[in-house]
N, C-alpha and C positions, 0 to 999 in steps of 0.2 A: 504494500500500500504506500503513494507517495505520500507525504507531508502534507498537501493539501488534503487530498480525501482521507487523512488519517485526522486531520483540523476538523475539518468541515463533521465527519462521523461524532468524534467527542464534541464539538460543540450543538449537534443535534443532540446526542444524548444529555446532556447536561440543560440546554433547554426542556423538554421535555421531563426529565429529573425535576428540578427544581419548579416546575408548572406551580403554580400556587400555595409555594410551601419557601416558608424564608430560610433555614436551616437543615440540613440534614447531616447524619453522623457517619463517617469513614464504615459501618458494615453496611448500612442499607445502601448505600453509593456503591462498595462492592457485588452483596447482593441483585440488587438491580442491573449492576454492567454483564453478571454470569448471565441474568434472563436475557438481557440485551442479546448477547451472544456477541459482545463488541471482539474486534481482532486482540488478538493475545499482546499485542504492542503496550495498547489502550490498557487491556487488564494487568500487565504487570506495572505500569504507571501507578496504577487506580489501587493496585493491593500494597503500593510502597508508601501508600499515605497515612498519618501517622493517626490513632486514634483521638477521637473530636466529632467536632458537632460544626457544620463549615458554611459558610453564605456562601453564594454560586460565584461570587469574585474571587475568595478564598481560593477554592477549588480550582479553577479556573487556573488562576495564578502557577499553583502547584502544580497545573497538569500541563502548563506550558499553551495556553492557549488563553482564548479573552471569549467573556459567554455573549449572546446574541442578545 
């Protein structure tokens, strides 16, 4: 996957993540990427985050990307 479509995928999922919810914590961000079935790049990103409770810029930041 290049750089772009590997951007564009996490920040679709992270939109959709965070839909109407200001916080969420490092296992259901996990949780949810395994349903996703995001590429294994994304999920070893996504399982290297430290446990916490993270706003979507947070996240973002940490995953090397900026949310929609």
């Amino acid at each position: 996957m290049t750089d772009d479509a590997t951007t564009e995928v996490l920040d679709g999922f992270l939109d959709d993540l965070y839909l109407g919810r200001d916080r969420m914590n490092q296992t259901e961000i996990q949780r949810r990427a395994v349903v996703a079935e995001l590429p294994a790049e994304l999920m070893v990103r996504i399982s290297a985050l430290p446990e916490g409770s993270y706003e979507i810029e947070e996240v973002a930041e940490m995953l090397g990307t900026t949310p929609g």
